[in-house]
Backbone of each chain as ProteinMPNN parsed JSONL, in Angstrom:
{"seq_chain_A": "XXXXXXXXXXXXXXXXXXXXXXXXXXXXXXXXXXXXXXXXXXXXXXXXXXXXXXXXXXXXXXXXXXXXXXXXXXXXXXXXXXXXXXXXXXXXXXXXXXXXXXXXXXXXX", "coords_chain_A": {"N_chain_A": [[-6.127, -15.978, -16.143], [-5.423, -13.243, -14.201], [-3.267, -10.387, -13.359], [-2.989, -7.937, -10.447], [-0.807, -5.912, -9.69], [0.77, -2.936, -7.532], [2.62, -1.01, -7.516], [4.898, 0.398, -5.41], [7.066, 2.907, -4.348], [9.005, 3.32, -1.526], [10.428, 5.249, 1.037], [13.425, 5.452, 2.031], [14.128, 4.166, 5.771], [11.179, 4.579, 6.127], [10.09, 1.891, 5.786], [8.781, 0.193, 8.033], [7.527, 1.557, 9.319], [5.642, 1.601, 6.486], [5.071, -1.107, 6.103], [4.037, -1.644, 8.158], [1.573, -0.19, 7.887], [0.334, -1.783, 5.939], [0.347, -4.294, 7.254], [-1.528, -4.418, 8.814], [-4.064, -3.547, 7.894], [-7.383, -4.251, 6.541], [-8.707, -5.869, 4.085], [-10.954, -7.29, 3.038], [-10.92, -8.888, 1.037], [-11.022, -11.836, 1.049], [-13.553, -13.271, 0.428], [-14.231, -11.715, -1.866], [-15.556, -12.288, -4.915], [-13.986, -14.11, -7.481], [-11.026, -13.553, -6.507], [-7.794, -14.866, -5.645], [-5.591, -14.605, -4.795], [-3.2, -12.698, -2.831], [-0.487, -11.043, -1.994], [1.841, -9.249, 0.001], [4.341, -7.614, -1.454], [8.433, -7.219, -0.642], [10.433, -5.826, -2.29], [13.434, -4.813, -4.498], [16.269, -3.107, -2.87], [16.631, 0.391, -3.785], [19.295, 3.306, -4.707], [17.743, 5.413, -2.812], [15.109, 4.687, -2.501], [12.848, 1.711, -1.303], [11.632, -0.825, -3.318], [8.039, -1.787, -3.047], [5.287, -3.854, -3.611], [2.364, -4.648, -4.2], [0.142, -7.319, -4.864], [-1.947, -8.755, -6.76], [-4.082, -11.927, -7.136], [-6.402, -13.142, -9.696], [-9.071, -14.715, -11.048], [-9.957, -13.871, -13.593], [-9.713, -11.114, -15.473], [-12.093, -9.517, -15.486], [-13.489, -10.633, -12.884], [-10.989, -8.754, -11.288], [-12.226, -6.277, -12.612], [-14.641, -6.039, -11.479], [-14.844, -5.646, -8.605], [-12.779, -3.487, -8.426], [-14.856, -1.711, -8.492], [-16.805, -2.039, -6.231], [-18.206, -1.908, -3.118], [-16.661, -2.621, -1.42], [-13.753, -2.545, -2.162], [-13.459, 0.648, -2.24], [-13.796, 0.788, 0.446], [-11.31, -0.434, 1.617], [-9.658, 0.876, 0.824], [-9.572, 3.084, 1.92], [-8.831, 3.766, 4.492], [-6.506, 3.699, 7.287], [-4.14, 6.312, 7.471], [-0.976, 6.953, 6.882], [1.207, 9.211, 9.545], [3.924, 10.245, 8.38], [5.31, 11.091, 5.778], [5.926, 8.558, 3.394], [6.238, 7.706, 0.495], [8.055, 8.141, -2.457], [7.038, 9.787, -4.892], [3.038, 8.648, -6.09], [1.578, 5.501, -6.521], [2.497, 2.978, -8.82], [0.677, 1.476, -10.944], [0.112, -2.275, -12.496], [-1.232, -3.631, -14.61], [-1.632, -7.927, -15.446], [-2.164, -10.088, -17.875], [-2.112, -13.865, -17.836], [-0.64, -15.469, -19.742], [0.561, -18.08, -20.109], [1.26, -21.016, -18.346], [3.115, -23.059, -15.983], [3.146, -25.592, -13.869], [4.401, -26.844, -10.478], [5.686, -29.907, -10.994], [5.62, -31.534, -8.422], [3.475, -31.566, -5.315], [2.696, -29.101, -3.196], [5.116, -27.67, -4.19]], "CA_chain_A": [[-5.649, -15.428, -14.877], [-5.262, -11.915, -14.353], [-2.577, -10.316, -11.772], [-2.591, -6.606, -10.353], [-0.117, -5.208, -9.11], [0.574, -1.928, -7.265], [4.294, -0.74, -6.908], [5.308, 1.451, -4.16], [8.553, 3.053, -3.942], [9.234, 3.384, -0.29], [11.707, 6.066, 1.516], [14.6, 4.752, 3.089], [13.724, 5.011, 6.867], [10.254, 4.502, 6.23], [9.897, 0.761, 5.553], [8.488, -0.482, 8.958], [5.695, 2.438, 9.044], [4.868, 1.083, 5.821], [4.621, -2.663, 6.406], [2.919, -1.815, 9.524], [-0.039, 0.094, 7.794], [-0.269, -2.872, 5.339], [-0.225, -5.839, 7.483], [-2.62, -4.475, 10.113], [-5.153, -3.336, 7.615], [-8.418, -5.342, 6.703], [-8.776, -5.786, 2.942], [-12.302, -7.872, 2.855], [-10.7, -10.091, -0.129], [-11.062, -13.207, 1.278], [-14.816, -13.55, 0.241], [-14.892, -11.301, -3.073], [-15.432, -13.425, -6.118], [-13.034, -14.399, -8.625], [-10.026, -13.482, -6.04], [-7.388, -16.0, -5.788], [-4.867, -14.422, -3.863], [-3.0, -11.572, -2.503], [0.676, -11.115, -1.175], [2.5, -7.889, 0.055], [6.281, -8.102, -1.275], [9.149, -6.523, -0.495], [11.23, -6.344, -3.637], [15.258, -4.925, -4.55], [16.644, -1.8, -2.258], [17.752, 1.254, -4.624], [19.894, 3.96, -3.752], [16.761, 5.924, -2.214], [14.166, 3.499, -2.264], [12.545, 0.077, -1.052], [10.125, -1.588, -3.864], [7.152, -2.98, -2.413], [4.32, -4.177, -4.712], [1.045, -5.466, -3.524], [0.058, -8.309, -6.321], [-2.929, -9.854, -6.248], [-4.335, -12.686, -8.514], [-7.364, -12.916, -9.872], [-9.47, -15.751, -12.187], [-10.411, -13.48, -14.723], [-9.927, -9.672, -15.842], [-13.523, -8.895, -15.147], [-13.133, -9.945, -11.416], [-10.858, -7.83, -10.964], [-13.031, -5.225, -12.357], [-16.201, -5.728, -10.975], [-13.778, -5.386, -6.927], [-12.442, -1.917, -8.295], [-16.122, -0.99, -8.449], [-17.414, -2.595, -5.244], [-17.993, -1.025, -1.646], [-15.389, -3.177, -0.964], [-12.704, -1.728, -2.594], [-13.781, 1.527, -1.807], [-13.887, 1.18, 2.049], [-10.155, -1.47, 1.75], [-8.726, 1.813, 0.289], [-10.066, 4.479, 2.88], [-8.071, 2.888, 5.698], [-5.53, 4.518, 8.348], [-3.227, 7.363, 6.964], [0.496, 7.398, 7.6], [1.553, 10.438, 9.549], [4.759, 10.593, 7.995], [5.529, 10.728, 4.604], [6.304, 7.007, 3.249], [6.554, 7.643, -0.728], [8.487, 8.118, -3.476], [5.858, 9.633, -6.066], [2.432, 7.788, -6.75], [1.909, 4.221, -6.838], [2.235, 2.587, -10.216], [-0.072, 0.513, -11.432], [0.393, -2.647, -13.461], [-2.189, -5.086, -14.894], [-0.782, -8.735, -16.547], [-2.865, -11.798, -18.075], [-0.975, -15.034, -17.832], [-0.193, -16.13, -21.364], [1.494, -19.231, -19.855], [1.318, -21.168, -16.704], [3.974, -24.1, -15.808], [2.598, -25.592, -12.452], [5.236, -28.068, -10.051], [5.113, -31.447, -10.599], [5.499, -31.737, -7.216], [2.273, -30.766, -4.816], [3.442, -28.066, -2.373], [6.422, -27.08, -4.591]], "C_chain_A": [[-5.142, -14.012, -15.068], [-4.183, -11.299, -12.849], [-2.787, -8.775, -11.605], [-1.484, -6.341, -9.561], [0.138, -3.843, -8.854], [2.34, -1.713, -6.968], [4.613, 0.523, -6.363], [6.929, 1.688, -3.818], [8.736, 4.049, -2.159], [10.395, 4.136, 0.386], [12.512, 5.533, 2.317], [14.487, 5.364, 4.257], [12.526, 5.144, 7.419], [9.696, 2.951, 6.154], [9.169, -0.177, 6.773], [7.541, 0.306, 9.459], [5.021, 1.66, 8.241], [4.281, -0.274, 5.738], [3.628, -2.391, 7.715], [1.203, -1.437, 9.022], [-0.588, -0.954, 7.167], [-0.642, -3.954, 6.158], [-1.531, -5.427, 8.615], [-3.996, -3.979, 8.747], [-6.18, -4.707, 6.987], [-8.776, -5.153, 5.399], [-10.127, -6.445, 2.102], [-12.186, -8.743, 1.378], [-11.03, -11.453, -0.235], [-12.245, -13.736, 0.735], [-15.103, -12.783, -1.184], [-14.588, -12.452, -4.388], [-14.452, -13.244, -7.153], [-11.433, -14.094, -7.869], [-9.224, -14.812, -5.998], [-6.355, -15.897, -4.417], [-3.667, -13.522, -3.848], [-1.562, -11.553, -1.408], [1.19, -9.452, -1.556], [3.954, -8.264, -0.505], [6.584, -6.929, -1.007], [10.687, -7.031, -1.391], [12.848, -5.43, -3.558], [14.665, -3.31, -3.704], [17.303, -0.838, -3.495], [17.979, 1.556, -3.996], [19.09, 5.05, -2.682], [15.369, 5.943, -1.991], [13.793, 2.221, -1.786], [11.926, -0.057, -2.342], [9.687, -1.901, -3.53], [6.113, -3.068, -3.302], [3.149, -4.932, -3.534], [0.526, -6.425, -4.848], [-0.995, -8.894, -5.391], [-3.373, -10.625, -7.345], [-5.592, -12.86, -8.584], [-7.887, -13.931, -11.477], [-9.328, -15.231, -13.337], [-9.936, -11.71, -14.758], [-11.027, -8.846, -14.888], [-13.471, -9.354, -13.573], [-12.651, -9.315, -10.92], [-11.785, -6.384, -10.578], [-13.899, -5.08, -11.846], [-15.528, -5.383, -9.385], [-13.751, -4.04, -6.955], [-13.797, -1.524, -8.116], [-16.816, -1.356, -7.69], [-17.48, -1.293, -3.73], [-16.618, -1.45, -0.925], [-14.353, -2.916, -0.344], [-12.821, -0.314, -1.861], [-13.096, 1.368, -0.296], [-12.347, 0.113, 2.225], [-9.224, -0.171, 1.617], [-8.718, 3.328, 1.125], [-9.396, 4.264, 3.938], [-7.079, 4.441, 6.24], [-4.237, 5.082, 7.313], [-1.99, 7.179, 7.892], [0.852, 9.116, 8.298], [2.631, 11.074, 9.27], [4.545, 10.544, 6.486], [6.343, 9.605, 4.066], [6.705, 7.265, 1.555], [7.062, 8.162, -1.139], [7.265, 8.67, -4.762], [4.976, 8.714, -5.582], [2.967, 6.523, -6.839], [1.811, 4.084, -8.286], [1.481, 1.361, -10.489], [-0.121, -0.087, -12.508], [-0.546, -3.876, -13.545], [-1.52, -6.219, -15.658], [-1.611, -9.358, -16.572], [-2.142, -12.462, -18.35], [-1.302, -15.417, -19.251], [0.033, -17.051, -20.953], [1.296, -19.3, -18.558], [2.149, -22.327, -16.475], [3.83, -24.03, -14.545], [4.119, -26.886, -11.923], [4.387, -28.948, -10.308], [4.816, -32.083, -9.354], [4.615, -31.158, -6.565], [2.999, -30.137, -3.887], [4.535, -27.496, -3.128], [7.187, -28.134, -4.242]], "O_chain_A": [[-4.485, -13.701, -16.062], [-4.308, -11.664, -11.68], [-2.773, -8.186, -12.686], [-1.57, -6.871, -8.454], [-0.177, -3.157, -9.826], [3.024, -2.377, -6.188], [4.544, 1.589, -6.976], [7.733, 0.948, -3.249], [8.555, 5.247, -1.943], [11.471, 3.549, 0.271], [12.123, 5.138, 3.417], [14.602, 6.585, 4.36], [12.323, 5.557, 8.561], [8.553, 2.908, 6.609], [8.974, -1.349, 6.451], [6.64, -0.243, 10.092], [4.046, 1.022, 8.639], [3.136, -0.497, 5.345], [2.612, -3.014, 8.023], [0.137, -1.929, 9.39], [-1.728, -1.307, 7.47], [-1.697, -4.562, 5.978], [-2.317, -6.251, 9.081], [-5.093, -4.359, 9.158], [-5.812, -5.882, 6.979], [-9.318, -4.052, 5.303], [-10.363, -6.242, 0.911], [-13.158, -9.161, 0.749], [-11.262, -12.104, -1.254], [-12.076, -14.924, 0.461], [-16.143, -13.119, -1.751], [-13.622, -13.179, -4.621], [-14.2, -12.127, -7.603], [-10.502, -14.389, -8.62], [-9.829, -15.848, -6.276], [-6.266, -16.64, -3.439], [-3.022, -13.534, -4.897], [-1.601, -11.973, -0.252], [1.099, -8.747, -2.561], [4.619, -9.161, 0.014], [5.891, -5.912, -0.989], [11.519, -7.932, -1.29], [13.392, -5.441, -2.454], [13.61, -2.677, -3.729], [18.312, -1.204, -4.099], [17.71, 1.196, -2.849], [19.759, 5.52, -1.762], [14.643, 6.807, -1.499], [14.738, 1.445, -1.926], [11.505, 1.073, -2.585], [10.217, -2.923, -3.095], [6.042, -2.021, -3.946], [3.243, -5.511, -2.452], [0.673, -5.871, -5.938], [-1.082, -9.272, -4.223], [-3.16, -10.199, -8.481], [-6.162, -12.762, -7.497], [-7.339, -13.904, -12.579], [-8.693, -15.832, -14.204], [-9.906, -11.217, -13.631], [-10.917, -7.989, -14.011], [-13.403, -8.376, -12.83], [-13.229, -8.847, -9.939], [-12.043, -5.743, -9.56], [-14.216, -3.919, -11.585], [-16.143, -4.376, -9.035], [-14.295, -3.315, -6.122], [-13.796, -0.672, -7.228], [-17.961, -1.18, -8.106], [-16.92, -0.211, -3.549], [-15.839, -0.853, -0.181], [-13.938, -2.903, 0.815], [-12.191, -0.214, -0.808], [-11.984, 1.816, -0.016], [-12.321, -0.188, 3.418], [-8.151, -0.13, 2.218], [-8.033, 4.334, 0.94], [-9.647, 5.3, 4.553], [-6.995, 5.598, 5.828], [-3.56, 4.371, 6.571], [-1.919, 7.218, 9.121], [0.744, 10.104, 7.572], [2.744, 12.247, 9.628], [3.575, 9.933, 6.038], [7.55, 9.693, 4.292], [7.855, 6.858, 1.396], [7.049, 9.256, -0.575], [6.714, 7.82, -5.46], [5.421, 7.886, -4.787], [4.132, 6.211, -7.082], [1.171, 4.886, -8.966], [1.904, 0.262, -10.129], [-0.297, 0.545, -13.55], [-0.605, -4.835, -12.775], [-0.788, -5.826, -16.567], [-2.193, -9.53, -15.501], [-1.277, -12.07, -19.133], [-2.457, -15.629, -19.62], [-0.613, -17.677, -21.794], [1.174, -18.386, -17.742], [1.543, -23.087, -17.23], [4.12, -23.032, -13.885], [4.706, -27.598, -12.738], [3.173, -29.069, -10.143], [3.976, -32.968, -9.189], [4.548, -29.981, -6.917], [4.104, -30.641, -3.687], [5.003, -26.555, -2.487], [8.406, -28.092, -4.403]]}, "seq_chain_B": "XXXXXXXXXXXXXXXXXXXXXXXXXXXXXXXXXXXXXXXXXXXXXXXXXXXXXXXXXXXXXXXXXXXXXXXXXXXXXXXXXXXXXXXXXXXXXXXXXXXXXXXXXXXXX", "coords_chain_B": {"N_chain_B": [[7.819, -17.499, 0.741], [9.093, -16.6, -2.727], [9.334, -14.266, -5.387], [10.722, -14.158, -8.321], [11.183, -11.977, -10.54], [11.183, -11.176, -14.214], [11.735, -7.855, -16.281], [10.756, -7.38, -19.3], [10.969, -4.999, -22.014], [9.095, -4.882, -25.018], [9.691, -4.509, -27.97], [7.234, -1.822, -30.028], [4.999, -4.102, -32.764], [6.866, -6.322, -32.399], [5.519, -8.453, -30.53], [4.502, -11.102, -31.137], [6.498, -12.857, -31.948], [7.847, -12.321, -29.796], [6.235, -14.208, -28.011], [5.951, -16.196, -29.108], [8.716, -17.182, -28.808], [9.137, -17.619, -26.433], [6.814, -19.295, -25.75], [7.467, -21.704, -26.67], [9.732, -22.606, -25.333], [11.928, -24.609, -23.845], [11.6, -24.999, -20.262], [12.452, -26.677, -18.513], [11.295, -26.299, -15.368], [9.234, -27.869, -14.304], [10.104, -30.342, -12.577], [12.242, -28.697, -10.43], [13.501, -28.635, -7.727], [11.429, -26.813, -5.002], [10.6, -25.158, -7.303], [7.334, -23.716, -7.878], [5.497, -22.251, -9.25], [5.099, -21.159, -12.781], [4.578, -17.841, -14.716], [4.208, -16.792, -17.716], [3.644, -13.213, -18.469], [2.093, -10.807, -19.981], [2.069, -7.44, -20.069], [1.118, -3.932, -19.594], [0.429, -1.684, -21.958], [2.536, 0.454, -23.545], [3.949, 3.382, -24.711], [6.448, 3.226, -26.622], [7.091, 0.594, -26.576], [5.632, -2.958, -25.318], [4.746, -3.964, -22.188], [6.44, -7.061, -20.633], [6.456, -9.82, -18.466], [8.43, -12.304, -16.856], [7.268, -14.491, -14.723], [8.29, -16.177, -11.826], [7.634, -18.477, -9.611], [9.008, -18.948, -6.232], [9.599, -21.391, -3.086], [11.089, -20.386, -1.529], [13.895, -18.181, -1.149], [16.334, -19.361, -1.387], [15.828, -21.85, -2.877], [15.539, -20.425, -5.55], [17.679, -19.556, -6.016], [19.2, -21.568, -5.994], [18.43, -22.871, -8.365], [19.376, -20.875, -10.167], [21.768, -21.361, -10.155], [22.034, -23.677, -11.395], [22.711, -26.686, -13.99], [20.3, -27.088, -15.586], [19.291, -24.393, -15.302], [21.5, -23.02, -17.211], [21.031, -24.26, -19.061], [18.162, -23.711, -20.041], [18.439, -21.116, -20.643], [20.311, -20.866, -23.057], [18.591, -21.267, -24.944], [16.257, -20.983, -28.306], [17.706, -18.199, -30.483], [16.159, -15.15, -31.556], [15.292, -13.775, -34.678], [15.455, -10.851, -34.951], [15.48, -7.669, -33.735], [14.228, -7.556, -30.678], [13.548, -6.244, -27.886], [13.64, -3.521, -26.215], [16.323, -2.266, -24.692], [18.287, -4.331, -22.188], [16.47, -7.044, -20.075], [15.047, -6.374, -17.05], [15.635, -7.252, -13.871], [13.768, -8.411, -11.194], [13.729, -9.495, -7.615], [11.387, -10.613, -5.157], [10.117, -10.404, -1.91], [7.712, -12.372, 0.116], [5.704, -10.83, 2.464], [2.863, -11.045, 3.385], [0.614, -13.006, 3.179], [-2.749, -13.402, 1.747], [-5.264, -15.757, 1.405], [-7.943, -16.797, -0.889], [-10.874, -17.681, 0.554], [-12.595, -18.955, -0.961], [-12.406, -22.421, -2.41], [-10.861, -22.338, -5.406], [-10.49, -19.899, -6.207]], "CA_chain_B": [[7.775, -17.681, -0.275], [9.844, -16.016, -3.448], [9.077, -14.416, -6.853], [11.673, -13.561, -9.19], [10.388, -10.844, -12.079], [12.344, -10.473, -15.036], [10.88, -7.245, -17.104], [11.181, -6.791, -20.6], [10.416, -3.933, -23.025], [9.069, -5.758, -25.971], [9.144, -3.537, -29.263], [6.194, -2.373, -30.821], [5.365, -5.322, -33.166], [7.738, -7.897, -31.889], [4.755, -9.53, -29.48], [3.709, -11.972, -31.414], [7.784, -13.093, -32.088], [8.432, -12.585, -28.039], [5.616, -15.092, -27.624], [6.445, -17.964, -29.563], [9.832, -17.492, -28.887], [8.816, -17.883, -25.201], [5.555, -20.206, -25.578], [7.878, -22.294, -27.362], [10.837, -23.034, -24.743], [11.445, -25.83, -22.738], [12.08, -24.423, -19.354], [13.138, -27.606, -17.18], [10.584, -26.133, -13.905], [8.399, -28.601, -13.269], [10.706, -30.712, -11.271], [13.271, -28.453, -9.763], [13.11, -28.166, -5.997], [11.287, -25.442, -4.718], [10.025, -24.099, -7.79], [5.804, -23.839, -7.303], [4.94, -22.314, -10.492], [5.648, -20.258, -13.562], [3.803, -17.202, -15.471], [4.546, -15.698, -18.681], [3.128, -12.186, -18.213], [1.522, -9.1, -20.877], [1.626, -6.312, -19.428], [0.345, -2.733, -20.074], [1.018, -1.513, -23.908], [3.357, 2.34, -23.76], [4.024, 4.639, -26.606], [7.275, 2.713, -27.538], [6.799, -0.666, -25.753], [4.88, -3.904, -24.488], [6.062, -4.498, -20.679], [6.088, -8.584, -20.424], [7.24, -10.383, -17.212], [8.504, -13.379, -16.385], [6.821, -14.407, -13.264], [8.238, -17.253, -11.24], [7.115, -18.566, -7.646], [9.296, -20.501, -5.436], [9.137, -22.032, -1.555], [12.269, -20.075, -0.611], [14.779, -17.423, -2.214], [17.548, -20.082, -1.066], [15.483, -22.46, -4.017], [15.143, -19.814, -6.311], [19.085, -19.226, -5.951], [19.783, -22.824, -6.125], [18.285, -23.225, -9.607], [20.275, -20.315, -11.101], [23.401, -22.115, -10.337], [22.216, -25.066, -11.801], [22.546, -27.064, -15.231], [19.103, -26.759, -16.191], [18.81, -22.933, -16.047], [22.162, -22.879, -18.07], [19.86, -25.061, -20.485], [17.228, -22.825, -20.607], [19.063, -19.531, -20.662], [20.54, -20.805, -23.93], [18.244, -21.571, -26.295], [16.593, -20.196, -29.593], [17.58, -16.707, -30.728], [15.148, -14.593, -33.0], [16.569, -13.309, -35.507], [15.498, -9.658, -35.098], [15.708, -7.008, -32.503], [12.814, -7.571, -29.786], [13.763, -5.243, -26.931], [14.288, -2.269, -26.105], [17.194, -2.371, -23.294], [18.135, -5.393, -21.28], [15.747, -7.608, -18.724], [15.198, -5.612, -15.425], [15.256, -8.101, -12.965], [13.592, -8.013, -9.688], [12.786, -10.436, -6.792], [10.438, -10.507, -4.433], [10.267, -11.79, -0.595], [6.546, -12.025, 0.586], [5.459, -10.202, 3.958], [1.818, -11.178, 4.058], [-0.061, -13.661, 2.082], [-4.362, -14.282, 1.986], [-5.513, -16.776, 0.209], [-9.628, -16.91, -1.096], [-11.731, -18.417, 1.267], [-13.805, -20.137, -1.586], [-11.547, -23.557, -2.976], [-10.558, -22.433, -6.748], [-10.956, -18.594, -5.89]], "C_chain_B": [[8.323, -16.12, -1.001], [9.226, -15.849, -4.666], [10.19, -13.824, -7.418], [10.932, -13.042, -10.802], [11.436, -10.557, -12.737], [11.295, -9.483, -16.046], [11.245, -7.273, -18.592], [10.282, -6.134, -21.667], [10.473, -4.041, -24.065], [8.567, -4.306, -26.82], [7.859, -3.322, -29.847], [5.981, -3.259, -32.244], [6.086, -6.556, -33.649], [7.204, -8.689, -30.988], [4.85, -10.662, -30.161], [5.386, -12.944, -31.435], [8.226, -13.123, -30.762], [7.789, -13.536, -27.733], [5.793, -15.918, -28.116], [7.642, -17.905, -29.468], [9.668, -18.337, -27.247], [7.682, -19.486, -24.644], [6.455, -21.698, -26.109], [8.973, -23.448, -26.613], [10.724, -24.326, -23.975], [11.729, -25.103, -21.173], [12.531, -25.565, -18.069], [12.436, -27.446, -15.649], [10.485, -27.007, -13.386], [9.312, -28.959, -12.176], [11.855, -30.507, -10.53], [12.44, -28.087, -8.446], [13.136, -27.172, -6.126], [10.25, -25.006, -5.469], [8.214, -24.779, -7.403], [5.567, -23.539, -8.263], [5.371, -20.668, -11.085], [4.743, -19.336, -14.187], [4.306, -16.481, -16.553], [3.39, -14.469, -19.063], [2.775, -11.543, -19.352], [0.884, -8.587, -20.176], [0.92, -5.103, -19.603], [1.716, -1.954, -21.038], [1.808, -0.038, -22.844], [3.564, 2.454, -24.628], [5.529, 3.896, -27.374], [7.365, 0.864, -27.206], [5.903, -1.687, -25.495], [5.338, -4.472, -23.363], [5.289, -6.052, -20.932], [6.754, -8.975, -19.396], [7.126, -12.298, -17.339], [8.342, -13.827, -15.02], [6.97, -16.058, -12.722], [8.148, -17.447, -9.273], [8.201, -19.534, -7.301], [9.067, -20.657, -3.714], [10.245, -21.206, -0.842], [13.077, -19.122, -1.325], [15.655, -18.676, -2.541], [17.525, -21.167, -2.094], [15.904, -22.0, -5.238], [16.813, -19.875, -6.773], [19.883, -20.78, -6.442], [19.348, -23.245, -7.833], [19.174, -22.164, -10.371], [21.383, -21.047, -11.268], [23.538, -23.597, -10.844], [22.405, -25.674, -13.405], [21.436, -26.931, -15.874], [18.584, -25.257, -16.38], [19.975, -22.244, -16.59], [21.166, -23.145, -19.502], [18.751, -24.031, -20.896], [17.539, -21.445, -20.828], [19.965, -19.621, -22.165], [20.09, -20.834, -25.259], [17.398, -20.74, -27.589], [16.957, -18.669, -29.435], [16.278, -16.118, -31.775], [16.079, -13.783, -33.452], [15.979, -12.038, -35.922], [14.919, -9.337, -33.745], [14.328, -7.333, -32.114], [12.564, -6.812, -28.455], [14.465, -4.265, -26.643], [15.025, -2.004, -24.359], [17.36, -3.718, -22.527], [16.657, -5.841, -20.11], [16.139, -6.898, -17.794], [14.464, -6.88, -14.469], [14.93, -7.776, -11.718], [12.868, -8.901, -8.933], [12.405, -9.943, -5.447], [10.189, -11.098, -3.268], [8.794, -11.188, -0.12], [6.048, -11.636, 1.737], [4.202, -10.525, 3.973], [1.403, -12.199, 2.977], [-1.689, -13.924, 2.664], [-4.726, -14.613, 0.47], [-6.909, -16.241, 0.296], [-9.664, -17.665, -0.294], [-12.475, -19.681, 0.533], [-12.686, -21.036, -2.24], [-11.958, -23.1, -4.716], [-10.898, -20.876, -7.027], [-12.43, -18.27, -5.918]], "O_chain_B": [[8.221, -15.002, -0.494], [8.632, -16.786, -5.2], [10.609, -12.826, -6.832], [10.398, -13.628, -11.744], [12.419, -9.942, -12.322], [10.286, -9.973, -16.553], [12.449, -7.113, -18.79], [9.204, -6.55, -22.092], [11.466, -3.602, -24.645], [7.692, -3.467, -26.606], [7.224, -4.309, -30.216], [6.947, -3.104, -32.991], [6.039, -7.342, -34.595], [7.892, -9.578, -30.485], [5.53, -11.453, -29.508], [5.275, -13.935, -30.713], [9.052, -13.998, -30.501], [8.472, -14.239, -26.988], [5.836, -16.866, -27.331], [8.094, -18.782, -30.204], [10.058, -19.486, -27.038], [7.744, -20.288, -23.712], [5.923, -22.774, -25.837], [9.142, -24.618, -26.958], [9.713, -24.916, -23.595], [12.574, -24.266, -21.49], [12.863, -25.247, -16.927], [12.801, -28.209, -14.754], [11.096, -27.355, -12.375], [9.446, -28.313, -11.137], [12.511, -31.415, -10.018], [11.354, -27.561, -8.201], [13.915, -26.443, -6.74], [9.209, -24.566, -4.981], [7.918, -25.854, -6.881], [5.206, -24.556, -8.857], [5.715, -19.627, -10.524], [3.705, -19.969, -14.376], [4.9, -15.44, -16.271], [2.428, -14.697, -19.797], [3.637, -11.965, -20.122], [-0.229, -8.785, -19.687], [-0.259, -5.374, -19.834], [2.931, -1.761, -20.986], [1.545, 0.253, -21.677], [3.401, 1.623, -25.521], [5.682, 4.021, -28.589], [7.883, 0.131, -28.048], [4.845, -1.068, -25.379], [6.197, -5.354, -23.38], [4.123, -6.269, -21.263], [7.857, -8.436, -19.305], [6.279, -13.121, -17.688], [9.21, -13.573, -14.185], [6.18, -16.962, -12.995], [8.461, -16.828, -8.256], [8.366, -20.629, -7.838], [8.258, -19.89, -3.193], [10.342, -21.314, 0.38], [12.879, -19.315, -2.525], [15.769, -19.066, -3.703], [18.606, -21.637, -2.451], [16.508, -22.729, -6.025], [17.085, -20.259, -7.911], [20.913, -20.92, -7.101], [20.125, -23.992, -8.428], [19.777, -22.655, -11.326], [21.897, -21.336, -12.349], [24.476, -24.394, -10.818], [22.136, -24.76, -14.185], [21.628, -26.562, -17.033], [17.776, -24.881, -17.228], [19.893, -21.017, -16.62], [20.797, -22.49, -20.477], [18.588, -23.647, -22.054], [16.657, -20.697, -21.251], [20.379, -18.529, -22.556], [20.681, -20.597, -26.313], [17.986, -19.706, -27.905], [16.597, -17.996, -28.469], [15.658, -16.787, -32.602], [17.119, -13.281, -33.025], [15.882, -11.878, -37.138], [14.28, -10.019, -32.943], [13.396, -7.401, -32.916], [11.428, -6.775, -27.982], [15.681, -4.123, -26.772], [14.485, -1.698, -23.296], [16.271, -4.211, -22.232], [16.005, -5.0, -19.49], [17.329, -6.686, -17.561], [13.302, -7.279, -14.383], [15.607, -6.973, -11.077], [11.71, -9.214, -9.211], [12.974, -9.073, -4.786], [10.003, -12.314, -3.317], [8.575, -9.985, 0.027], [5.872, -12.719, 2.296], [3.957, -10.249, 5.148], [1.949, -12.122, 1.877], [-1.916, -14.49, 3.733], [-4.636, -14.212, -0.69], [-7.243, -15.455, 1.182], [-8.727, -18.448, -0.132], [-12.818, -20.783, 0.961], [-11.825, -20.31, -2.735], [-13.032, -23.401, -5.238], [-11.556, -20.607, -8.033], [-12.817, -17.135, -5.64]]}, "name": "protein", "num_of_chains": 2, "seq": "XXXXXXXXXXXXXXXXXXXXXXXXXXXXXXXXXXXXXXXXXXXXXXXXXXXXXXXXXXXXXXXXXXXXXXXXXXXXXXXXXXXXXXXXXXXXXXXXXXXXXXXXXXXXXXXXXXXXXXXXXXXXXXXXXXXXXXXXXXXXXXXXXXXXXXXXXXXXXXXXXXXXXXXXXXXXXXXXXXXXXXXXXXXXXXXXXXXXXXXXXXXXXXXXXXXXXXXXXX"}
């Protein structure tokens, strides 16, 4: 299992622009192979930041990669421009492979 | 749904010593309410570092919160030490409240 994540430091003030461009846009994930699944967070407040991360999971490494190199991707990432300024620097980008997985015993959690 | 990320900035070669210290633990999850499931993370190498995360899911923060305060993540917050330095700076903790979630369309991504 492979996860990406994207971390976005968000301007205080700006946080409800930015959720807005995310949840309305159209990301064509649902159907690319090896995806698993894909959540926006909204992680700790600093003193002149939000965190928000986009994480998505993914079977393998190589699905990932073969997505970054799709039309897909491409046209998921061309989307509607903020007309304000929303960031903090550049997103950061962080790849992880699960070493370890401990699932509930319980189904649903 | 909740993730709680703990980071840590694993020395260069102290992986293999962060991972069996880790691969090794008991962690009490499975059957605490709430939790959904656990990941032990490797992240992307840096010039003095290996970022590793601890990546846990639960059904609720209000879960997530309820197991800190409990006997079992006393239990697991105590056990082995290694017996040489493995990070550089404390765990940076950070959780996560989800604003959008899509799942794969295809059953098993």
């Amino acid at each position: 299992m492979f996860i990406a994540m994207n971390r976005f430091k968000v301007v205080k003030g700006a946080e409800a622009d930015f959720e807005e461009l995310w949840l309305k846009r159209d990301t064509h994930l649902k159907e690319t192979p090896g995806f698993v699944e894909f959540h926006l967070l909204r992680g700790p407040e600093r003193e002149d930041h939000v965190l928000y991360c986009s994480h998505s999971v993914w079977r393998t490494y190589q699905d990932f990669e073969a997505w970054t190199k799709s039309e897909q991707f491409r046209k998921s990432h061309s989307g509607a421009k903020s007309s304000k300024p929303l960031y903090l620097g550049p997103p950061d980008f962080e790849g992880f492979h699960a070493l370890q997985t401990v699932s509930s015993a319980v189904a649903g959690g």
